[in-house]
C-alpha positions as CSV (number, residue, x, y, z in Angstrom):
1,X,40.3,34.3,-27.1
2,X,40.5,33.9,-30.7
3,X,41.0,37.1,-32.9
4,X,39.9,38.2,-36.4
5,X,41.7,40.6,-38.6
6,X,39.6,42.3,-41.2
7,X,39.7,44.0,-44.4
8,X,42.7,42.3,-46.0
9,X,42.8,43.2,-49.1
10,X,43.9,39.9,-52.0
11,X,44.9,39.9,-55.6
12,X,42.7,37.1,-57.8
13,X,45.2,35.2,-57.9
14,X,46.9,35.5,-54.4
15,X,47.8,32.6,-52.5
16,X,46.4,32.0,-49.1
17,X,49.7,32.1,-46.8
18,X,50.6,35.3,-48.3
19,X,47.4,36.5,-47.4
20,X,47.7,35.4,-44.3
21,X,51.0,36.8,-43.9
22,X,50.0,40.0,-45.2
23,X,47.5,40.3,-42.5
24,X,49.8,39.6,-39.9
25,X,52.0,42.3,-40.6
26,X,49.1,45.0,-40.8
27,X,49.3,44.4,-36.6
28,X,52.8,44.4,-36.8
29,X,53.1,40.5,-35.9
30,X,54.7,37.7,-37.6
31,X,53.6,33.8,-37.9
32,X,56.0,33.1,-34.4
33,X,53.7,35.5,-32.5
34,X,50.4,33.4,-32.6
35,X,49.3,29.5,-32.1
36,X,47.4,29.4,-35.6
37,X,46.1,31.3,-38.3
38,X,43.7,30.7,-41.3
39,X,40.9,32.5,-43.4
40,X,38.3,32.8,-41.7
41,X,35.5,34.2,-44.5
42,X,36.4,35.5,-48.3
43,X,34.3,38.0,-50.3
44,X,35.0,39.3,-53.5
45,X,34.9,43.4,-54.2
46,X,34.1,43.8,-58.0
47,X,32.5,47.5,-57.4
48,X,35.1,48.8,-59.5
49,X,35.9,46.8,-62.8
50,X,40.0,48.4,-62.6
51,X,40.0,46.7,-59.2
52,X,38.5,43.9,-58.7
53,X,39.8,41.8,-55.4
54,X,39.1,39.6,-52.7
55,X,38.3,40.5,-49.5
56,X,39.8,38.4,-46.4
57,X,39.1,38.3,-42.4
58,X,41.7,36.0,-41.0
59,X,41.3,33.8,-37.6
60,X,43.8,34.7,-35.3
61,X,45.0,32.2,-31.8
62,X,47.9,34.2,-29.8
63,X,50.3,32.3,-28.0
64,X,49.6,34.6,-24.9
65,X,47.0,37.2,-23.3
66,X,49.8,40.0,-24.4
67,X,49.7,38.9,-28.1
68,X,46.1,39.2,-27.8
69,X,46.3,43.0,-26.8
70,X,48.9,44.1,-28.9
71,X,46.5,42.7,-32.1
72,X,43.3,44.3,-30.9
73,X,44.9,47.8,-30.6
74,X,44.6,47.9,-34.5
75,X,41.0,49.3,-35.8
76,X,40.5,46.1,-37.9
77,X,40.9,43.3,-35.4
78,X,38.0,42.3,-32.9
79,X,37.7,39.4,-30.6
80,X,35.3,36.5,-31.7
81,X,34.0,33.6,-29.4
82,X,35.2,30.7,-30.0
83,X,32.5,28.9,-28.4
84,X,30.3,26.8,-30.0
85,X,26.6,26.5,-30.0
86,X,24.6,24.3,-26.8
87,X,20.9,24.0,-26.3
88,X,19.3,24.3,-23.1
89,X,18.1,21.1,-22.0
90,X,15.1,20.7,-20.2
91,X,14.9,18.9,-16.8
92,X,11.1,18.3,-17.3
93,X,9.7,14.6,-17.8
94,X,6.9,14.8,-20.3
95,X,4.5,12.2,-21.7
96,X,4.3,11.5,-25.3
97,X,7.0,12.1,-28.3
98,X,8.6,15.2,-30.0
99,X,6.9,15.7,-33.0
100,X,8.0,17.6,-35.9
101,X,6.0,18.1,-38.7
102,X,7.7,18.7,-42.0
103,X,11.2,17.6,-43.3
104,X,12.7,20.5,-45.2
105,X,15.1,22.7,-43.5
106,X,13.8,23.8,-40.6
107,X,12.4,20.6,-39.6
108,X,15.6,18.4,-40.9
109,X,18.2,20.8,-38.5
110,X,15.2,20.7,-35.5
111,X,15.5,16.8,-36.0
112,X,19.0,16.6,-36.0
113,X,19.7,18.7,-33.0
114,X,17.0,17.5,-30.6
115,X,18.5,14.0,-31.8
116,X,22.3,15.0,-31.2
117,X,20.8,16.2,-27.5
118,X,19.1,12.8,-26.5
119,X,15.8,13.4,-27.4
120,X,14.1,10.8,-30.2
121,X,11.8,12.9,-31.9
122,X,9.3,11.6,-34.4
123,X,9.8,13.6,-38.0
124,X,6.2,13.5,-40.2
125,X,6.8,14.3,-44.0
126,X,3.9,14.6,-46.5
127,X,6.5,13.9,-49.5
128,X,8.8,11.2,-50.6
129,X,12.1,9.8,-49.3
130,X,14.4,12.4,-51.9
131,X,15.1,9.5,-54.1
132,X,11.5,8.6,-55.1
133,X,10.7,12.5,-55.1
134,X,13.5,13.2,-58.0
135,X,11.8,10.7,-60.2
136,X,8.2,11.9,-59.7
137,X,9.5,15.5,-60.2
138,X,11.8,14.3,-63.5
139,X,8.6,12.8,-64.6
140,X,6.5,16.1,-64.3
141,X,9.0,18.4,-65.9
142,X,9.3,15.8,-68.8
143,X,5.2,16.3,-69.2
144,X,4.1,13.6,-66.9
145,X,1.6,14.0,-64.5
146,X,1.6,16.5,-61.3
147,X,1.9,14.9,-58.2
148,X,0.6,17.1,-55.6
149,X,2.1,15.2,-52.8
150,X,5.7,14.8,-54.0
151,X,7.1,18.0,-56.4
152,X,9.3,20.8,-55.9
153,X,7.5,21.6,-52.6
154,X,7.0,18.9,-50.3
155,X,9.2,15.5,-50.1
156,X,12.5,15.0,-47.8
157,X,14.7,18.7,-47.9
158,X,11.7,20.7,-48.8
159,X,11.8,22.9,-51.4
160,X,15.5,23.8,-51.1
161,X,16.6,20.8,-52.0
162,X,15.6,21.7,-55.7
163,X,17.4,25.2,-55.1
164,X,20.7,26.9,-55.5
165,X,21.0,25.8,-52.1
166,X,22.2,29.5,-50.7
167,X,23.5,29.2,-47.4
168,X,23.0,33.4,-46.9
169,X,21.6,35.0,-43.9
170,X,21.5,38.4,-42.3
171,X,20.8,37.6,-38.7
172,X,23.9,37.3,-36.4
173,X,23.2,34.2,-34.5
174,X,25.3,30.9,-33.6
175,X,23.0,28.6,-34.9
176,X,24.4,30.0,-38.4
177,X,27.6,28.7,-37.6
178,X,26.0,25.1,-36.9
179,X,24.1,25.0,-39.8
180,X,27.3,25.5,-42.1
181,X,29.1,22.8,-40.2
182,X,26.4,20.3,-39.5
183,X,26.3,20.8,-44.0
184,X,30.0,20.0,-44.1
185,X,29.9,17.7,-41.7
186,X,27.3,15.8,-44.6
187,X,29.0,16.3,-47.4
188,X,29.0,19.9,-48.9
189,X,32.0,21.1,-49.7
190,X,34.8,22.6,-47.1
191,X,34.3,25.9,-49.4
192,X,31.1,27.0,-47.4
193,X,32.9,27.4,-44.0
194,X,34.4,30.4,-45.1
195,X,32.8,32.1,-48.7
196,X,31.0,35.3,-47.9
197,X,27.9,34.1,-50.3
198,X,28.4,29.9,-50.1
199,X,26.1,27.5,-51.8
200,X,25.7,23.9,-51.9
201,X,24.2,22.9,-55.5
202,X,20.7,20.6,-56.5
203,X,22.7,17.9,-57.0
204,X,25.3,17.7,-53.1
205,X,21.9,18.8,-51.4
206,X,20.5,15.5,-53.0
207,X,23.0,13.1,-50.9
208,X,23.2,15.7,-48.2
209,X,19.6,15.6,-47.1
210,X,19.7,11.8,-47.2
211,X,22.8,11.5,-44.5
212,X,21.0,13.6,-41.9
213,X,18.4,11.8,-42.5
214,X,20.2,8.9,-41.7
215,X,22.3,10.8,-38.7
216,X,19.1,11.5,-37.5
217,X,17.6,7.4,-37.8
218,X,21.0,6.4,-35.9
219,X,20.5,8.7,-33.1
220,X,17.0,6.9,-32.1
221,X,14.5,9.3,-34.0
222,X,12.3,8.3,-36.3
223,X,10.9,9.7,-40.0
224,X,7.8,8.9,-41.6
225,X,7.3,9.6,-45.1
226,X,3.7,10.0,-46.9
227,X,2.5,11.2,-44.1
228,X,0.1,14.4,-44.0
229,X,-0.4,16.5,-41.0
230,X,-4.2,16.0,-40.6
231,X,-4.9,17.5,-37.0
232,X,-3.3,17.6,-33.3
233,X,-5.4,17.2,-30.0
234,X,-5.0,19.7,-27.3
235,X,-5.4,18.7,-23.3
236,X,-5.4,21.4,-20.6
237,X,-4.3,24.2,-22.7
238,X,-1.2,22.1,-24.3
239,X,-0.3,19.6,-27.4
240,X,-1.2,15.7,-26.3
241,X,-1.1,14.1,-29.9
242,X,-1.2,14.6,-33.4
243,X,-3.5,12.8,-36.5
244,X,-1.8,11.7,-39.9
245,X,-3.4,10.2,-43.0
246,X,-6.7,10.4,-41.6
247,X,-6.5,7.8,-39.3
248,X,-3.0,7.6,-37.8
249,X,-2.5,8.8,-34.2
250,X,0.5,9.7,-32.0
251,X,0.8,10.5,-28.8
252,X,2.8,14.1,-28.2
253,X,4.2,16.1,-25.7
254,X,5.2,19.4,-28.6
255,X,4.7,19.4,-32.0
256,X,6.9,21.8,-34.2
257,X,4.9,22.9,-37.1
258,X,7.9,23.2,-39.9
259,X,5.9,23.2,-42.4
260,X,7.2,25.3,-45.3
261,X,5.1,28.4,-47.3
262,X,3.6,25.7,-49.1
263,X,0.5,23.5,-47.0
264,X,-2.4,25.6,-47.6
265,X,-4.9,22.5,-46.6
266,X,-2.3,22.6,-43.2
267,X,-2.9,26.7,-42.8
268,X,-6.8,26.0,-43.4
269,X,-6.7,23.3,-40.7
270,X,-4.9,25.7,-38.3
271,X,-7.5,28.5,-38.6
272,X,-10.0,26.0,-37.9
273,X,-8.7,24.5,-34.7
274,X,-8.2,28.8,-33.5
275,X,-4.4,28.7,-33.7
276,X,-3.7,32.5,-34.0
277,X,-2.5,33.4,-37.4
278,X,-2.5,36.6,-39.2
279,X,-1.3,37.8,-42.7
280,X,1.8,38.6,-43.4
281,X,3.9,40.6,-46.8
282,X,5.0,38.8,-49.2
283,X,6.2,39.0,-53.3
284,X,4.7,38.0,-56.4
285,X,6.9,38.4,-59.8
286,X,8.5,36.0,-62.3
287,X,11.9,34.5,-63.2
288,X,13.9,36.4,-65.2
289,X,16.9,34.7,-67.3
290,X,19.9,36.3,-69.4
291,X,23.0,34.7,-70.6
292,X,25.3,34.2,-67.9
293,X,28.0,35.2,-69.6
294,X,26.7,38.7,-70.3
295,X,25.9,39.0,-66.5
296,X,29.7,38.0,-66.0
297,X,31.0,40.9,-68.6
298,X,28.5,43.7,-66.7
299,X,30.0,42.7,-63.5
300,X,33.5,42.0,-64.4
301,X,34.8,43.9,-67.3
302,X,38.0,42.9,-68.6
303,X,38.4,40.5,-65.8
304,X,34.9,38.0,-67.0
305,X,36.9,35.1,-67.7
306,X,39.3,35.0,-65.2
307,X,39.3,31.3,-63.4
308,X,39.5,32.4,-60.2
309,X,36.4,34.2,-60.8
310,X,33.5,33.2,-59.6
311,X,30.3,32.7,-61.7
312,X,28.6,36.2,-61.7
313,X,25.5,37.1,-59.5
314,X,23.9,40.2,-58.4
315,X,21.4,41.3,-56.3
316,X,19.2,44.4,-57.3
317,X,16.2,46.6,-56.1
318,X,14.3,49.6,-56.2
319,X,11.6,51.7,-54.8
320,X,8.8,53.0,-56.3
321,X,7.5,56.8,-55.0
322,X,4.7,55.0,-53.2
323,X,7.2,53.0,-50.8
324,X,6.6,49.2,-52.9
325,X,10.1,47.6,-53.3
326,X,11.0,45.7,-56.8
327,X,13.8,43.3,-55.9
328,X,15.9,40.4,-57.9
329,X,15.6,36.8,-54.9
330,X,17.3,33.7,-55.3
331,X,19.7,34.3,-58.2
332,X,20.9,31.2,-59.7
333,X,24.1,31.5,-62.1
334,X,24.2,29.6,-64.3
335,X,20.8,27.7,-63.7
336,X,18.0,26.7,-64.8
337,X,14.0,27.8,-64.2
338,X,11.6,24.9,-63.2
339,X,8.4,24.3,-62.0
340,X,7.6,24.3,-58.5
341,X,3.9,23.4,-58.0
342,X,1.8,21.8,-56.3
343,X,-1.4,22.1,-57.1
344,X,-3.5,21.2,-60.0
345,X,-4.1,23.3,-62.7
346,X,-1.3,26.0,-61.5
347,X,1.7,27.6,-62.8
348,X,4.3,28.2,-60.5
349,X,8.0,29.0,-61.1
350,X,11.3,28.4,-59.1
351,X,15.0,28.5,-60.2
352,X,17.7,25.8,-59.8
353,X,21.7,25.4,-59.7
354,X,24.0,22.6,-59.7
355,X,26.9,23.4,-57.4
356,X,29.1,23.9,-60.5
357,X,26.3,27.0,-62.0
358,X,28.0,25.8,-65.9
359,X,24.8,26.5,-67.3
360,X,24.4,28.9,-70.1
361,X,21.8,31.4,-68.4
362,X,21.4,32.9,-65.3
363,X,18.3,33.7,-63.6
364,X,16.7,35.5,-61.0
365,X,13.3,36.2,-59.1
366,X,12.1,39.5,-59.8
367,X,9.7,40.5,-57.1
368,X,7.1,42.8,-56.3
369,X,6.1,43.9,-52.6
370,X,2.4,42.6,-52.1
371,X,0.8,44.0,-48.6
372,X,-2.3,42.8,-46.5
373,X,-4.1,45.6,-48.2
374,X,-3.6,43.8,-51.9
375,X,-5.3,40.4,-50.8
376,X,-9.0,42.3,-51.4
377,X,-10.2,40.7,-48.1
378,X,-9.3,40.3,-44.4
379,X,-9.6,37.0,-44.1
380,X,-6.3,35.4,-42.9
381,X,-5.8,33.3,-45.6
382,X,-6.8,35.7,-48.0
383,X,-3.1,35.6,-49.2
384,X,-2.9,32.4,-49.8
385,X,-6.2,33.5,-52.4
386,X,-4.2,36.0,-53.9
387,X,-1.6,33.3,-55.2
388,X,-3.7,30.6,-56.3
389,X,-5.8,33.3,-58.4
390,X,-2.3,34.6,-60.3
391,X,-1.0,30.6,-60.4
392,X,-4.3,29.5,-61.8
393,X,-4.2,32.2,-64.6
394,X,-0.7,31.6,-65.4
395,X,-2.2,28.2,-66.0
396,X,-4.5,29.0,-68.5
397,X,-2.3,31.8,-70.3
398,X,0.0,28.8,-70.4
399,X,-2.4,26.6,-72.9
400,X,-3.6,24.2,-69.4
401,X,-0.9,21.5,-70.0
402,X,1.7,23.1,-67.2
403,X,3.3,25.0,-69.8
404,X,4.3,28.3,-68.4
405,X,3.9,31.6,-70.1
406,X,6.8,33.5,-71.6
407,X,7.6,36.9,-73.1
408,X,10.4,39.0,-74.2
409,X,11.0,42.4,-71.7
410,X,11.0,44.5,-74.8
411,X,7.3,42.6,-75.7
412,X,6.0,42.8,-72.1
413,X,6.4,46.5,-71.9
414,X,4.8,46.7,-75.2
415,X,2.1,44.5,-74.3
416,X,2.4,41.9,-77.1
417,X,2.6,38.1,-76.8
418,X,6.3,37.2,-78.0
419,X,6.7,35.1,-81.5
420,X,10.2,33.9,-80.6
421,X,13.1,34.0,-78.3
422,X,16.0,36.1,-78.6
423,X,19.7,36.0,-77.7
424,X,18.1,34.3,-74.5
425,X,16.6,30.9,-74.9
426,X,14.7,29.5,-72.1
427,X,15.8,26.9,-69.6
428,X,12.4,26.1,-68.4
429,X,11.2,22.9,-67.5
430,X,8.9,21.1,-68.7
431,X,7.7,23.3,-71.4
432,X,6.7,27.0,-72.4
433,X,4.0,29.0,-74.6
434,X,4.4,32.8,-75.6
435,X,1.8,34.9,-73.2
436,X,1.0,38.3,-72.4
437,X,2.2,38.8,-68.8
438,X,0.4,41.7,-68.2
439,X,-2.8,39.6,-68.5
440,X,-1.4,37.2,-65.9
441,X,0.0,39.4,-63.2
442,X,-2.7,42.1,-61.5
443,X,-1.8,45.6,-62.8
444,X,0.2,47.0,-60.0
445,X,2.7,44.3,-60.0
446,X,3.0,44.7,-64.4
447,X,3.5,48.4,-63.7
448,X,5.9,47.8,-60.7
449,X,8.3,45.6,-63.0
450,X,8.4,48.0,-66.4
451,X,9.5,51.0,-63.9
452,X,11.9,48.8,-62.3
453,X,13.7,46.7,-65.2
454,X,15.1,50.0,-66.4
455,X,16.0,51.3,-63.0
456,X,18.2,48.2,-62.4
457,X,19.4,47.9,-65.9
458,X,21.5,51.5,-65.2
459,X,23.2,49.6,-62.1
460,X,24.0,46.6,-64.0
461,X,24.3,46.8,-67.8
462,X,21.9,44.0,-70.0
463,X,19.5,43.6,-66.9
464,X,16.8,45.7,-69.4
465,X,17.9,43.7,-72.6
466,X,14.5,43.3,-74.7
467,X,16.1,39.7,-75.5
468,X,15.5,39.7,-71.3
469,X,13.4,36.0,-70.9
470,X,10.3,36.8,-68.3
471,X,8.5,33.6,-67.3
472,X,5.7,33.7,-64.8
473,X,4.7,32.8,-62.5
474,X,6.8,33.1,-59.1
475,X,4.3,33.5,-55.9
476,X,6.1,31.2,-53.7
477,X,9.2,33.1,-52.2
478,X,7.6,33.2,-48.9
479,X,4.6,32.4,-46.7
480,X,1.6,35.0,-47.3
481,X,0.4,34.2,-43.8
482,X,2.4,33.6,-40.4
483,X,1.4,31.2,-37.6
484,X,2.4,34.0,-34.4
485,X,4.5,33.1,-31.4
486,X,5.2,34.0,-27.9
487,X,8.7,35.3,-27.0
488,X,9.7,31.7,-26.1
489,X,8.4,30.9,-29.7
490,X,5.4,29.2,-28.5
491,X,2.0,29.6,-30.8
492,X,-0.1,32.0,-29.2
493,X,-2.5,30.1,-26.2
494,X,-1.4,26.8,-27.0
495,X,1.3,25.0,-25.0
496,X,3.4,22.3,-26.8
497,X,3.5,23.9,-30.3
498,X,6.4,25.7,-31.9
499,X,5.8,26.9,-35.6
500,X,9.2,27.4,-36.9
């Protein structure tokens, strides 16, 4: 069985076999001991700026059973499986097709592995093929017109696909090891099979999507695109078809409901066919942006421009006395801040990296806990409410053109509107007009951030800059509402249907 040495400690500039050698010889072996040896993940330590290194775990195979021993006596070795992820397959005949509603991540890798198993499942997308999607959102964010079916939310890859494209996960689970293979496999780089914090890029995950599709079309399935999730027929307790466009019908044997936190119409259409849903936390903040190269200096000292460096990120929080969390989600380096709606007369915010992150600002979500108890109703969808209400008045604080509102920190903590940028200019896309946050965001969330931004400006220096670029809104990190499952991840009472 395979082994992994951990904790091997690497210069910036080391080369690989010597960190390979260097970890043999912490378990007292040498290269003629073992079958094979290679880096098996790489993390970078930069907690103190006099010391900043990389961090290895090396993939050991022995040569024998003995070898295998001897390694695992030391502390920082542990056996790993070198087994790789199978499905259980079904023996059961059914009538009618797989059917998988939504193509962004969780419904592209459902696709691709019920296809790689046999099956031929039949993939519904309300968006665009990812192609036509880039020019109807290229069009928006140079002050064309909103597209509500095809934007930043819905079309082929879902929202990631106009993302950093973070590969990061806290779950232990062999499916993660699939998912970074299957994305090698279609073009990401070889790089993600072994970084601690990999990332794909906008513009890979713009071919990548496209040659799973494709994987996907060769295996026997099938993908429809412009084509809206309308309703599904149920038959003695279980799924037995599914309506699209209106007036489209197919007949089904399951329908996985991958639908993103983004189809409100498909939430409302739930509630009313008595699928069991219920409210769920969620955040509501803004993006915020400083110059990347300050970020680097706070994180790296002496060391910023060092090539073998990577582009500096950070991840930040705090809790209030009353239990809320503030938090920084989906830090792009070097990136940009776009718009993500999709729906009219809304302002809704997202950030985006190409794999290289060369841009000159880097930008974050800063988030604010929101509970069940903040919707003002217990309705199930009252969540989705408590979006649209902030979205719509970023909308109007924005002048009603899409524009979204901006201010300086120092100005949003003194509650003025901003009369021009800073150090930091803003990246976003397609336009901006100086606001008063505070009359955007509902009060708790205002007050959340100004105790925060200082709180994470003593962890990393600059974060509480006044120059500090807020644009509003972000409301769309995660679904406000959850469509519950059984322990075989079944929707409550109803056979057939997987929300995933």
């Amino acid at each position: 069985m395979p082994i992994i040495i951990d904790q091997i400690k690497g210069a910036l500039d080391e080369d690989k076999s010597l960190v390979i050698k260097k970890a043999l010889k912490t378990v007292n072996m040498s290269e003629k001991d073992i079958l094979s040896a290679d880096i098996n993940k790489i993390s970078l330590d930069a907690r103190k700026q006099n010391d900043i290194h990389f961090v290895y775990s090396i993939y050991v195979k022995t040569l024998s059973k003995n070898t295998e021993k001897k390694i695992c006596r030391n502390k920082n070795c542990r056996y790993v499986s070198d087994s790789i992820f199978t499905p259980e397959i079904s023996s059961l005949k059914r009538d009618g097709e797989v059917v998988i509603a939504g193509f962004g991540p969780a419904g592209m890798f459902c696709g691709l592995l019920l296809a790689e198993y046999g099956y031929r499942p039949v993939i519904i997308e309300r968006g665009k093929p990812v192609d036509e999607r880039i020019k109807d959102v290229e069009k928006y964010w140079k002050g064309g017109e909103l597209n509500t079916e095809s934007n930043v939310q819905f079309g082929e890859g879902g929202a990631g696909t106009f993302s950093d494209g973070k590969l990061t996960t806290r779950i232990n689970d062999p499916l993660c090891r699939y998912v970074l293979e299957k994305f090698a496999e279609f073009g990401a780089p070889e790089e993600i099979l072994i970084k601690a914090k990999p990332h794909i890029g906008t513009d890979n995950l713009r071919e990548i999507v496209k040659n799973i599709r494709l994987k996907i079309l060769s295996l026997g399935g099938k993908i429809i695109f412009n084509a809206k999730l309308d309703d599904f027929s149920v038959y003695n307790g279980s799924v037995n078809g599914i309506t699209y466009n209106r007036i489209n019908k197919i007949k089904a044997s399951a329908l996985v409901m991958a639908v993103g936190h983004s189809a409100r119409d498909t939430f409302e259409m739930l509630v009313n066919k008595n699928v069991f849903l219920e409210p769920k936390p969620f955040s509501v903040g803004v993006r915020i942006e400083h110059k990347q190269m300050d970020v680097n200096y706070s994180l790296y000292g002496k060391f910023a421009d060092n090539p073998n460096l990577p582009v500096g990120e950070y991840q930040l929080s705090y809790r209030r006395p009353d239990g809320r969390c503030v938090y920084t989600f989906c830090m792009c380096p070097g990136g940009h801040v776009v718009s993500a709606a999709s729906e009219e007369k809304t302002v809704v915010t997202n950030g985006m990296s190409k794999f290289a992150r060369d841009g000159e600002n880097a930008n974050s979500a800063l988030l604010v806990q929101v509970n069940p108890d903040d919707f003002g109703s217990d309705d199930v969808l009252a969540g989705i409410e408590f979006q649209r209400k902030i979205e719509e008045a970023a909308y109007k604080a924005g002048g009603e053109d899409y524009s979204a509102p901006v201010q300086r920190y120092g100005d949003f903590v003194d509650g003025r509107v901003t009369c021009c940028e800073g150090i930091v200019k803003h990246s976003y896309k397609p336009s901006i007009k100086f606001a008063d946050l505070n009359e955007v965001l509902p009060e708790f969330i205002s007050d959340s951030l100004k105790e925060a931004i200082p709180a994470m400006g003593r962890k990393l220096k600059g974060f509480d800059s006044p120059d500090a670029l807020m644009t509003g809104v972000e409301t769309r990190s995660s679904s406000p509402v959850r469509i519950v499952r059984d322990k075989q991840g079944v929707g409550i009472g109803i056979k057939g249907l997987y929300p995933t």
